[in-house]
Every structure is written in C-alpha cells, then in structure tokens.
C-alpha positions, 0 to 999 in steps of 0.5 A: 203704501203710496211711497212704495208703489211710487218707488216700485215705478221709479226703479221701473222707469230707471231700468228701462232709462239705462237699458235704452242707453245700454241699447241704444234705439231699444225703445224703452224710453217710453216704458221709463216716460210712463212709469215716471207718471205712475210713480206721480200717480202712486204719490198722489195716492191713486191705487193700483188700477188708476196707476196701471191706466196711466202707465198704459195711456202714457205708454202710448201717448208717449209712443204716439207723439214723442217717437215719430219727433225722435225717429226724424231728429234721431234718425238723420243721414249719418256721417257724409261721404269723403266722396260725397263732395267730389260729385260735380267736379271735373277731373281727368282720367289718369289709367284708361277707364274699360267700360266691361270691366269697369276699372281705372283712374282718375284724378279729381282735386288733386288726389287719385279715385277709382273710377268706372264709366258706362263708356270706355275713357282714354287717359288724358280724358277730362270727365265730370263726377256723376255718382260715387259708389263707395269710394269709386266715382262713377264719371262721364265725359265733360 
C-alpha cells in the first residue's frame, strides 16, 4: 500500500513539474516540492493524514522560504536597452528639435536617434542624452 500512495505523490509532483515548465511563473513547483515529500512519507509508511500534513506544511514552507529567493533571482530587470548605454553621452542634433511637437534628430555615436527636448534645438546643437524613452532620446543642451 505504501508504494502506491508513494507513486500517486510521485505522478502528482511530475505533473505539477511539467505544468510549471509548460507555463512558466505558474507556481506549481512548490505543489511538485511538496508531494515529492509526501510520496517520502507514503515510503516510509505514514498513512494518508500524516502524508496530507506534510504535502500541506511543505506546500507552505516551500511558499514561504523558497519564492521570495525565486521571485529576486527570477524576477531580474530583462534584457537591457540598446539606448540604455546612450544615457550620458553628447551628441549633436542633426534636424531641429520642436519642443510642442517634440520631434527631431540627433546623432549620438555615430548612428541617427529620434530625439525630443523640453526646449526647442537648432541643428548644429551639441546636447547631453538625459533619458530614453523607447527608442527616442530625451536630450538637453551640453
């Protein structure tokens, strides 16, 4: 009889393993972390209730302890910017900035940005990279 609740646990644990992987932030790992130690407790020949305990204690320890340590290794800023670099840098405006519209361009290491300012910029116009806002520089006079 052991073996059977320790396997019921086991398929329990392997489904929830390949849901997490099929849906990815799903939070089943921790449904597969505890029937994984209730299958070790159906092996050691507990019955039904001492399994269920341990499935629900390790259900929320594993809740408890192991998803803030995933949620801050997991959870980290994604890929960065091919603007985020550009921030700091000088550049020069190459078609007038309209600070109503907010359009123009500037060239900044040697490759052409949209570019916006709060102020209006003639071309010719040496300017510092304050922000980015997608793939538009928010610049200022240098």
């Amino acid at each position: 009889m052991t073996m059977i609740g320790s396997l019921g646990w086991i398929v329990i644990a392997v489904v929830a393993a390949i849901i997490e992987i099929s849906v990815p932030h799903f939070g089943l790992i921790f449904v597969s972390v505890a029937a994984l130690g209730a299958a070790l407790a159906a092996y050691a020949g507990f019955g039904m209730s001492a399994e269920l305990v341990v499935f629900i204690v390790l259900l929320c320890l594993s809740w408890v302890v192991l998803r803030p340590r995933l949620m801050r290794d997991l959870g980290g800023r994604g890929v960065p910017s091919r603007t985020e670099p550009l921030i700091g840098r000088e550049g020069v405006v190459t078609h007038d900035i309209e600070a109503t519209v907010g359009a123009g361009r500037v060239n900044v290491g040697g490759e052409d940005w949209a570019a916006r300012s709060a102020a209006p910029l003639a071309a010719g116009t040496r300017v510092r990279v304050v922000a980015a806002d997608g793939i538009v520089l928010e610049v200022t006079p240098s």
